[in-house]
C-alpha positions as CSV (number, residue, x, y, z in Angstrom):
1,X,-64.8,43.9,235.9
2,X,-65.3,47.0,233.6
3,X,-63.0,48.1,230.7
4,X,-60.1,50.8,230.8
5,X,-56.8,51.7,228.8
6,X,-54.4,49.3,229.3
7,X,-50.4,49.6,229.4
8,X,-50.3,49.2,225.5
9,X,-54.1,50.9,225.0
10,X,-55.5,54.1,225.2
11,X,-59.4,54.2,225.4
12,X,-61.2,57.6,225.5
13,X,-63.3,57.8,227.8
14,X,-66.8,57.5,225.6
15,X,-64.6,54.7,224.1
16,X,-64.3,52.9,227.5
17,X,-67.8,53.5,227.9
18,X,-69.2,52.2,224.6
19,X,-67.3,48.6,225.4
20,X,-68.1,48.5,229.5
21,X,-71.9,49.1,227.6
22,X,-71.8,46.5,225.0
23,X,-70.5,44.3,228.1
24,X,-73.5,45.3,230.6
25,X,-76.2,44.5,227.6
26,X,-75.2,41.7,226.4
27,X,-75.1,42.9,222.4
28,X,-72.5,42.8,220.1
29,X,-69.7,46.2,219.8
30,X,-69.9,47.7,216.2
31,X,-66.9,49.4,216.0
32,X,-66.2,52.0,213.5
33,X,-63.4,54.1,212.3
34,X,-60.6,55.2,209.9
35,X,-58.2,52.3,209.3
36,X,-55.0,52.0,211.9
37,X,-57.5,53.9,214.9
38,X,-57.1,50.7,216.7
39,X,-60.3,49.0,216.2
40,X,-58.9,45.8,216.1
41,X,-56.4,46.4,218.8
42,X,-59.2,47.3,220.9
43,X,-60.3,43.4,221.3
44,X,-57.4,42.1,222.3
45,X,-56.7,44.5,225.0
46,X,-60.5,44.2,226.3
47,X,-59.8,40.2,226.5
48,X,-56.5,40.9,227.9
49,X,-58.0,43.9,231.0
50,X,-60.4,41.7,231.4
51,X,-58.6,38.0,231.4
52,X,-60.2,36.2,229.1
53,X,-60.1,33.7,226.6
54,X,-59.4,35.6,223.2
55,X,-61.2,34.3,219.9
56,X,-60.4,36.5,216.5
57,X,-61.9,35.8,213.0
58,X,-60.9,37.5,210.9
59,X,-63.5,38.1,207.9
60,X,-62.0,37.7,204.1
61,X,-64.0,38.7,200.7
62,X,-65.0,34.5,200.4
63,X,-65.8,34.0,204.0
64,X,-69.4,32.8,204.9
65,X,-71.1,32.8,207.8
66,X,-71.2,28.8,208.4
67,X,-67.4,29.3,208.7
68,X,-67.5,30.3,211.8
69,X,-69.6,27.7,213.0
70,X,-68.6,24.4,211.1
71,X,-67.5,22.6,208.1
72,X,-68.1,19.4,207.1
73,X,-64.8,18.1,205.2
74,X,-67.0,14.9,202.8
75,X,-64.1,15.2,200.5
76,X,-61.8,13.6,203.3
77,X,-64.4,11.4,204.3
78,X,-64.7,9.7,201.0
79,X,-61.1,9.5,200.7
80,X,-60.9,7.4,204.2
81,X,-63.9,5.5,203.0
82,X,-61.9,4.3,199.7
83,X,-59.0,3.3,202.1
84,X,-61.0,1.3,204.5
85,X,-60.3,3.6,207.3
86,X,-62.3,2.8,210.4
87,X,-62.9,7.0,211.3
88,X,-65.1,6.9,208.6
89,X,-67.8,5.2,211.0
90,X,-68.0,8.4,212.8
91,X,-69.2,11.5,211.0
92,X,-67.6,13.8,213.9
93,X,-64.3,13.1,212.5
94,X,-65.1,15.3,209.6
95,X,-66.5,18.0,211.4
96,X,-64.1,21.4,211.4
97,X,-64.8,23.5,214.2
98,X,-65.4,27.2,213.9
99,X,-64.4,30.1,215.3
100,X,-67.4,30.9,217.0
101,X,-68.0,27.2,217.9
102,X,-64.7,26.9,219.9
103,X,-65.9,30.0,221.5
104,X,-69.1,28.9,222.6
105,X,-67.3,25.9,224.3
106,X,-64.8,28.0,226.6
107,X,-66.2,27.9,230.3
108,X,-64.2,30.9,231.0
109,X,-66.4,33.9,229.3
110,X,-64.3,34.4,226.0
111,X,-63.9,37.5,223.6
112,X,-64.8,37.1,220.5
113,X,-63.1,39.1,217.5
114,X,-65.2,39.2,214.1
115,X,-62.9,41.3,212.1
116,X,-63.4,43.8,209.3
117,X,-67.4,42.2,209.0
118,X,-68.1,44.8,206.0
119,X,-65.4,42.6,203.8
120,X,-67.6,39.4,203.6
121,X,-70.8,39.0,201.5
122,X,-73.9,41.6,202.1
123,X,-76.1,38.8,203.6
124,X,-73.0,37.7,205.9
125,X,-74.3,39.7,209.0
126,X,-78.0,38.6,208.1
127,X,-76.8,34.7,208.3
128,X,-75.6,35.2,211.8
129,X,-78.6,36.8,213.6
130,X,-79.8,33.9,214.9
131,X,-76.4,32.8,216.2
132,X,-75.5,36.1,217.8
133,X,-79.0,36.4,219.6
134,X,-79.7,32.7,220.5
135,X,-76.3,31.7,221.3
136,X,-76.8,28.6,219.8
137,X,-76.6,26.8,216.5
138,X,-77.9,23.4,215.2
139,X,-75.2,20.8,213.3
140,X,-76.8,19.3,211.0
141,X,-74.4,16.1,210.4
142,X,-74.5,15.3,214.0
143,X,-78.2,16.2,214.7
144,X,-77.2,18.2,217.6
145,X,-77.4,21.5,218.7
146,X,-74.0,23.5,220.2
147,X,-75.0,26.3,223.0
148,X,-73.0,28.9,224.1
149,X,-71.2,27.9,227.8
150,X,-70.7,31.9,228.5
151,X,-72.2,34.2,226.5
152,X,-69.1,36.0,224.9
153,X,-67.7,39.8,224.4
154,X,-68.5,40.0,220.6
155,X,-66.5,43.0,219.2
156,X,-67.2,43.6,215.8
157,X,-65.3,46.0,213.2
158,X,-65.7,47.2,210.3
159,X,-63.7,50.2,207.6
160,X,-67.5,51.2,205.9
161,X,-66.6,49.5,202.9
162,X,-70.5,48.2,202.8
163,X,-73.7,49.3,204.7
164,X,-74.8,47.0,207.0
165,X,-78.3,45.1,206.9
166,X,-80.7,47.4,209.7
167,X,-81.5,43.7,211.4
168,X,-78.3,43.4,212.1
169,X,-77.5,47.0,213.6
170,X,-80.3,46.6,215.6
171,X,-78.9,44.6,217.6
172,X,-75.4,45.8,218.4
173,X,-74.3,48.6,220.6
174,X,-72.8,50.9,217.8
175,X,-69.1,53.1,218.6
176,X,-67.4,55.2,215.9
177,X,-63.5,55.5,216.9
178,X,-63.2,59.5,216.2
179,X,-59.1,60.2,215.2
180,X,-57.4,61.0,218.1
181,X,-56.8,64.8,219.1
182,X,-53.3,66.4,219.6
183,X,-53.2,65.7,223.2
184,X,-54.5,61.8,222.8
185,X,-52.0,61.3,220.1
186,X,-49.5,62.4,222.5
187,X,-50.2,59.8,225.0
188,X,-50.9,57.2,222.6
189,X,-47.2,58.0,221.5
190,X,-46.0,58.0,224.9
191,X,-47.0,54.4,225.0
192,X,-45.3,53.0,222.7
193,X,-42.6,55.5,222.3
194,X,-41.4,56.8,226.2
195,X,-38.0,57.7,225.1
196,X,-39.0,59.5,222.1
197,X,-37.0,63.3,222.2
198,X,-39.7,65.8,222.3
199,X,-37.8,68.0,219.6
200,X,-38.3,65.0,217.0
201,X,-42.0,64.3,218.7
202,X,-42.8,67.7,218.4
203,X,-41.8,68.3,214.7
204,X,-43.2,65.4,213.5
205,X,-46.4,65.7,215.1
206,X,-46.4,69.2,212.9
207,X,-45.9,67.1,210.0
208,X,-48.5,64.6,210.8
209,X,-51.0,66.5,211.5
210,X,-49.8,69.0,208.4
211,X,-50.8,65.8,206.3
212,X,-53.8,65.2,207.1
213,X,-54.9,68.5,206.5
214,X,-53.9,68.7,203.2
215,X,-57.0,69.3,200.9
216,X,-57.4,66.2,198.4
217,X,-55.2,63.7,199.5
218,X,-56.8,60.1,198.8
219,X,-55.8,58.8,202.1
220,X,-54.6,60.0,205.2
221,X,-52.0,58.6,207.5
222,X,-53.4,57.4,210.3
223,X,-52.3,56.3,213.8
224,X,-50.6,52.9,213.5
225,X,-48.9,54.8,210.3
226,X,-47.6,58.1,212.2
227,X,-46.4,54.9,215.2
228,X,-44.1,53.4,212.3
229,X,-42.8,56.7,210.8
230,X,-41.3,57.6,214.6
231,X,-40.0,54.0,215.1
232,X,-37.9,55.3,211.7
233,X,-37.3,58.6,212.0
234,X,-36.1,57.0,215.7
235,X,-34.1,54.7,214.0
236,X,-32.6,56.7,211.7
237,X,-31.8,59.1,213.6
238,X,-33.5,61.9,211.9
239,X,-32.1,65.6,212.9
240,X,-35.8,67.4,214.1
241,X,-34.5,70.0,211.9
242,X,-35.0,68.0,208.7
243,X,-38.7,67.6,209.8
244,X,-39.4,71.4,210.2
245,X,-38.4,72.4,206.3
246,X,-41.3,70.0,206.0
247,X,-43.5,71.7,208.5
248,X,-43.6,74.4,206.3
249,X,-45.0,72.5,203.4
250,X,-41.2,72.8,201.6
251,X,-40.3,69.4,200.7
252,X,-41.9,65.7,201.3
253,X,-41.1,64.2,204.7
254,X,-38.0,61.9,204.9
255,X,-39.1,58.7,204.9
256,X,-42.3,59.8,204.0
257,X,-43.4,56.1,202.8
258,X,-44.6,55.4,206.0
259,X,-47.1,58.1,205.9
260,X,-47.6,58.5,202.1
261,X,-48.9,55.4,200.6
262,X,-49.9,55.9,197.2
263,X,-48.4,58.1,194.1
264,X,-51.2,60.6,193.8
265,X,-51.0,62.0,197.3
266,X,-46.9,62.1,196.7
267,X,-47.8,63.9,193.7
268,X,-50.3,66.4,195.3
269,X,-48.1,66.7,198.3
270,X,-45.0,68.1,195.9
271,X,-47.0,70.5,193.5
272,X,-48.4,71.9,196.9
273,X,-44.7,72.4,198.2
274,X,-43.6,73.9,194.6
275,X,-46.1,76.5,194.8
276,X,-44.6,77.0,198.6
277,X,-41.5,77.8,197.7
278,X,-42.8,79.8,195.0
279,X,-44.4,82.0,196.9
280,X,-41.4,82.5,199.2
């Protein structure tokens, strides 16, 4: 079975191509790209074209790599050991499966979500290399060693907040999500949106794409952002004609939180419009 846009997904095609690669080799997919391109979207609708079993961890600041594996709960264990409780006898009991252990044990080939990798620690990826080439890892409480049932889909993303160890890039099949053009916007809109009017699609589309133009601005909207401005403006009702003063760079979008999320580019944003009008 090989990878394409889905009902709620749509893949470019080098995107389609990167995952049905990253399948056909056997390697980890390194994902890339602005935040709200979809990266982690992406995963769940490979496991779901595909129908498989869907893992997702997702990576915090304090997560280590063992994590994902195991963890051995002794402070629980010494607690039912002061209460005479007879699960004390066997260590398995404490044992806290990981995400990438329950995947290992699916007999169906899973996909496995490791989300936002560049989050964790800057030896995190190193301390998996073994796991994600061997398909295996040893427990040491238990003296035995967990194996892989079907190799899985490992999709990996991450916003570039760190560089990544060169061991570990090495082995992954590497995709950067590019923002989508005019015309893939329209169709990822069309997805979600089919009854949008094209008037109100068509101005704020102008604004949009105005934004993220503008020269300085800390951070631009992005495509899960411009998705929950429409459901608004949709909601709202907003008159199309509202949106085209704002085409023209004379006043902030309405609703313009949705797109605008921090005071300096709402700041930017109105000295560029006051110099607009100015000029008129």
């Amino acid at each position: 079975m090989r990878f394409e846009s889905t009902e709620n997904y749509v893949a470019t095609d080098d995107l389609t191509l990167a995952v049905n690669a990253a399948v056909t080799l056997q390697r980890p997919l390194l994902v890339k790209g602005e935040p709200g391109t979809g990266k982690t979207q992406l995963a769940r609708e490979v496991a779901k074209a595909l129908n498989r079993p869907f893992y997702d961890w997702a990576i915090k600041s304090t997560t280590k790599a063992q994590h994902g594996l195991y963890e051995y709960d002794a402070v629980s264990r010494l607690r039912d050991s002061q209460l005479g409780d007879e699960k004390v006898k066997d260590i398995r009991n404490y044992i806290v499966k990981g995400k990438l252990w329950e995947c290992f044990e699916s007999t169906q080939q899973p996909v496995l979500l490791i989300d936002e990798i560049d989050k964790a620690d800057i030896e995190f990826p190193n301390d998996l290399l073994r796991e994600l080439d061997q398909m295996e890892f040893y427990v040491y409480e238990t003296r035995e060693t967990i194996k892989a049932v079907q190799r899985p889909v490992i999709i990996i993303t991450s916003n570039n907040e760190k560089e990544l160890p060169d061991a570990f890039l090495r082995r992954c099949f590497f995709h950067y999500i590019r923002f989508p053009e005019r015309e893939t916007m329209q169709k990822i809109v069309d997805v979600h949106f089919p009854d949008v009017k094209k008037t109100l699609l068509k101005e704020a589309m102008e604004v949009f794409f105005g934004l993220r133009e503008l020269p300085g601005l800390k951070k631009k909207p992005s495509t899960s952002e411009l998705l929950d401005w429409l459901k608004l403006l949709m909601a709202e009702d907003i008159d199309p004609a509202a949106l085209r003063e704002t085409s023209v760079k004379k006043s902030l979008p309405p609703l313009y939180g949705a797109l605008l999320k921090n005071e300096q580019d709402v700041h930017l944003f109105e000295r560029i419009a006051f110099m607009a009008r100015r000029s008129n």
